[in-house]
C-alpha positions in Angstrom: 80.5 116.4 8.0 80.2 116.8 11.5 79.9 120.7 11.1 77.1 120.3 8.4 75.1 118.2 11.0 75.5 120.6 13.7 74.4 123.3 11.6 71.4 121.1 10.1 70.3 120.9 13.7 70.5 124.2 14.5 68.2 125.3 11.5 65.8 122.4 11.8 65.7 123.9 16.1 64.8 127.4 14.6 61.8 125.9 12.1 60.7 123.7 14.8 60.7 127.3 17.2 59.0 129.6 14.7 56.6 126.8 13.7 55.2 126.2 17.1 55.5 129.7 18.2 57.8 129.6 21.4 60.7 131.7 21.1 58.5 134.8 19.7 57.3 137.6 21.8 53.7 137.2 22.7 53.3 140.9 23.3 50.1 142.6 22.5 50.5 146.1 20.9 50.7 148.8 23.6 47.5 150.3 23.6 47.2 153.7 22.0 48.0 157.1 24.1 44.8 159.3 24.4 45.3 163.0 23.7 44.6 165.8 26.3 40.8 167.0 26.8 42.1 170.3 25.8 42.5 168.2 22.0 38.7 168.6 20.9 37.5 167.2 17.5 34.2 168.2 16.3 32.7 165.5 13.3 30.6 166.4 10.1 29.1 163.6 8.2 27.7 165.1 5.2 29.4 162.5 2.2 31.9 160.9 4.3 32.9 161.7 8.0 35.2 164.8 8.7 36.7 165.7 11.9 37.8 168.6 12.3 40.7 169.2 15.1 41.9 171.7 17.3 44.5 172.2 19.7 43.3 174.2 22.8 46.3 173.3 25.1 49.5 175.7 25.6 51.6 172.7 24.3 52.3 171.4 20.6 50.3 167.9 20.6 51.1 164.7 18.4 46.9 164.3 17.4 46.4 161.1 15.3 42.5 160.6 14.5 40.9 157.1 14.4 38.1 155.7 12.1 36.2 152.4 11.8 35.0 151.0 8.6 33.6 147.9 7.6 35.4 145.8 11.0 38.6 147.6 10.4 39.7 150.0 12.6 42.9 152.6 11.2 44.2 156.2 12.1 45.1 158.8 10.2 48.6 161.2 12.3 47.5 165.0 11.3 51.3 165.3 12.7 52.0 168.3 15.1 49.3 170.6 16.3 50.6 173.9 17.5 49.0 175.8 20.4 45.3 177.0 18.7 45.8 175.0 15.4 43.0 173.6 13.3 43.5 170.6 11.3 41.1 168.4 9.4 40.7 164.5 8.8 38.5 163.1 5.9 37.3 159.5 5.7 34.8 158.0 2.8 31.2 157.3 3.9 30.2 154.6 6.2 33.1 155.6 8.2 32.3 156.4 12.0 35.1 158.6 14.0 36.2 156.3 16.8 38.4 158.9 18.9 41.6 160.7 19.4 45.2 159.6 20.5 48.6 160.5 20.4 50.6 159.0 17.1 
């Protein structure tokens, strides 16, 4: 019996924690890692937004590129650009191109 209490307080401790919201990290997501200038993306909105991407650096780059869209913001990771690789990124309409950063 006396185990069964101690273990009832423990889990009752633990709701009482994650109801309240002490004993969770408060951390903020670390803010997204921009690309090099030598990343360029040139945007064509003609029936939805494309942006097209190229790598201009000597260096493989990680390129993720970032839309907004009715108050929510998302990315889409093109992966791996190789030195002087194009890739593109397509979005619906009434999406606006918000930037480049690492994913």
């Amino acid at each position: 019996m006396r185990t069964l209490t101690k273990a009832t307080a423990v889990v009752l401790s633990g709701i009482a924690l994650a109801v309240s919201g002490q004993g969770m990290a408060d951390a903020a997501p670390a803010p997204a890692e921009p690309v090099p200038g030598c990343v360029t993306a040139g945007v064509s909105s003609v029936l939805g937004t494309t942006v097209r991407v190229t790598n201009g650096c000597g260096t493989e780059q990680r390129v993720q590129v970032n839309f907004s869209a009715f108050g929510s913001s998302y990315g889409q990771c093109l992966g791996v650009l190789a030195p002087g690789e194009v890739k593109t990124a397509s979005a619906m309409d009434l999406t606006r191109f918000t930037g480049l950063t690492r994913c």
